[in-house]
Backbone as JSON, one array per atom type, in Angstrom:
{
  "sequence": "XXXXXXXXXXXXXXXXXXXXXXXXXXXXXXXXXXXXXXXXXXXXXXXXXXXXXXXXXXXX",
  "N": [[-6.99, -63.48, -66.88], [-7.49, -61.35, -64.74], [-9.36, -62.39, -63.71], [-8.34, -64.08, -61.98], [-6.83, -63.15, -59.98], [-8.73, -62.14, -59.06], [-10.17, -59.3, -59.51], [-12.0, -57.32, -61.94], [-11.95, -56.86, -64.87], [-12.18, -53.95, -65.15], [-11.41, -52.56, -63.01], [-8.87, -53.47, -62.84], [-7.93, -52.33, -64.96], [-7.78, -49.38, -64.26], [-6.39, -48.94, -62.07], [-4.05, -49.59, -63.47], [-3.96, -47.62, -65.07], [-3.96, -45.44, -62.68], [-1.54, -46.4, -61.53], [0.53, -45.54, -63.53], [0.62, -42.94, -63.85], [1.5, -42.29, -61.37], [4.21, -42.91, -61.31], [4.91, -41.88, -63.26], [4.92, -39.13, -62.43], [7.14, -39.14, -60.36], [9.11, -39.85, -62.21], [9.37, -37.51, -63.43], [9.22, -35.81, -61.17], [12.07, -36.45, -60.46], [13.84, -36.35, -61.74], [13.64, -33.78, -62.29], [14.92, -32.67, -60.02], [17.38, -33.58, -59.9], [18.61, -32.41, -61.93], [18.73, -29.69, -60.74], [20.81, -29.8, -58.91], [22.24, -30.66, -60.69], [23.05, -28.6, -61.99], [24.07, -26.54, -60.11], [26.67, -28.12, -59.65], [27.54, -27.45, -61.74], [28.14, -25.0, -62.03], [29.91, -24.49, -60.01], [31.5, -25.95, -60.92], [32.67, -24.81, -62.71], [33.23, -22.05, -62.01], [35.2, -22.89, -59.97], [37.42, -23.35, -62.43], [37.42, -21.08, -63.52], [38.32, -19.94, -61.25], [40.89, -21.47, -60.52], [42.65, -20.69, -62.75], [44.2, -18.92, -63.46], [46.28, -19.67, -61.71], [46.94, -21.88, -62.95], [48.41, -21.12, -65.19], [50.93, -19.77, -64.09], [52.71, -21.98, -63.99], [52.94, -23.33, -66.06]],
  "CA": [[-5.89, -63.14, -66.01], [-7.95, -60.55, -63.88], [-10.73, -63.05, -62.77], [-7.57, -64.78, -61.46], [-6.48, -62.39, -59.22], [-9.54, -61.76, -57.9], [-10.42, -58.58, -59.82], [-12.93, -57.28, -62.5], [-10.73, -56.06, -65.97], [-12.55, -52.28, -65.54], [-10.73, -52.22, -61.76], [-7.63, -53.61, -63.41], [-7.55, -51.32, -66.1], [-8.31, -48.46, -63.66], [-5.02, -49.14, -61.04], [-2.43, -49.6, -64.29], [-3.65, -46.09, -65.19], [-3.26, -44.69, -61.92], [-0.17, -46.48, -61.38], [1.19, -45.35, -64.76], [0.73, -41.39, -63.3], [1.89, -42.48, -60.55], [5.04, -43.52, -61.53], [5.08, -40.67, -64.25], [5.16, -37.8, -61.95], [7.93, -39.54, -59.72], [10.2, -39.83, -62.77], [9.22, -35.86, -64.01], [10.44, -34.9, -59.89], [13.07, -37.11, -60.25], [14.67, -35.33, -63.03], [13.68, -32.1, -61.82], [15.69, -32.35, -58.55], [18.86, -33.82, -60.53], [18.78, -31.3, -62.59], [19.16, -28.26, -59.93], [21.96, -30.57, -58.43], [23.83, -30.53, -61.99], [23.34, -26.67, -62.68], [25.07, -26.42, -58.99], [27.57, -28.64, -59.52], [28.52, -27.24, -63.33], [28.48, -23.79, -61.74], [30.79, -24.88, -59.32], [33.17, -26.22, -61.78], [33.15, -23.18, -63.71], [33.92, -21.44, -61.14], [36.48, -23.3, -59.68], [37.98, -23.37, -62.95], [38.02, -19.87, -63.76], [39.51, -18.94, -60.48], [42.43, -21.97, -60.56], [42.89, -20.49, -64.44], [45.21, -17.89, -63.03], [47.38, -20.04, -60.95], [48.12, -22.98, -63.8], [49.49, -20.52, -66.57], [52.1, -19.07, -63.99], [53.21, -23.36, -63.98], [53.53, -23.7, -67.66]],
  "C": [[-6.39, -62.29, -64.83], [-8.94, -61.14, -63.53], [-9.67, -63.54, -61.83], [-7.25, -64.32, -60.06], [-7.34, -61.66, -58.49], [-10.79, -59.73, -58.25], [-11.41, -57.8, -61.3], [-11.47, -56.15, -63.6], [-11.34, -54.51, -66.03], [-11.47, -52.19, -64.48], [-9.33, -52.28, -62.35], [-7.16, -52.41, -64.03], [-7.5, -49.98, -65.2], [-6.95, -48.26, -62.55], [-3.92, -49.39, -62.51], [-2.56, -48.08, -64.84], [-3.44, -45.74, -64.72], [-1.58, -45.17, -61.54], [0.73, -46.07, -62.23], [1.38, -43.54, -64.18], [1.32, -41.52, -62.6], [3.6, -42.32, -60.43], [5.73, -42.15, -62.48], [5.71, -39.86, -63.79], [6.41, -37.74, -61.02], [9.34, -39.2, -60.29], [10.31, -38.22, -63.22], [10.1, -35.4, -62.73], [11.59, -35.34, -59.98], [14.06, -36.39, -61.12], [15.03, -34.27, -62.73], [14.86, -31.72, -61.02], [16.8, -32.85, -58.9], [19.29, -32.79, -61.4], [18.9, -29.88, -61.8], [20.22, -28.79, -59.11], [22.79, -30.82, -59.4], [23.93, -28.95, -61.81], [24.28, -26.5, -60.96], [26.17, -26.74, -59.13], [28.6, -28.07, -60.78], [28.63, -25.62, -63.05], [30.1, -23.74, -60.87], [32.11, -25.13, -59.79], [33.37, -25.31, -62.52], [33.59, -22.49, -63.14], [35.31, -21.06, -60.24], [37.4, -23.24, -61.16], [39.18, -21.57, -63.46], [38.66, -19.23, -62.53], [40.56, -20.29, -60.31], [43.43, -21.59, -62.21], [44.21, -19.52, -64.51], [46.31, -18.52, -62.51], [47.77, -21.19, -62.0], [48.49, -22.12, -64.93], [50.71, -20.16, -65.65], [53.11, -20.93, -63.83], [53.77, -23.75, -65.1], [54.5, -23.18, -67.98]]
}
């Protein structure tokens, strides 16, 4: 399959590892940076909650 394509199976083997890091460290930031965009957003709703918490008991 790698004579096919023109390439020697050490080279092969050598680009699916780096592409495998590659790919790795993408999904690790990827996470990262969703994750300080939840803790914002679940602060936010806590926030908002505890200050609309006052105005729906005087409703009930």
């Amino acid at each position: 399959m790698w004579h096919e394509l023109g390439i020697s199976a050490g080279t092969g083997l050598i680009i699916l590892i780096a592409l495998y890091f590659v790919i790795n460290r993408a999904v690790i930031n990827g996470i990262e940076e969703s994750q300080a965009e939840l803790r914002k957003a679940v602060r936010k709703g806590i926030e908002d909650y505890y200050n609309n918490k006052g105005d729906d008991d005087d409703e009930e």
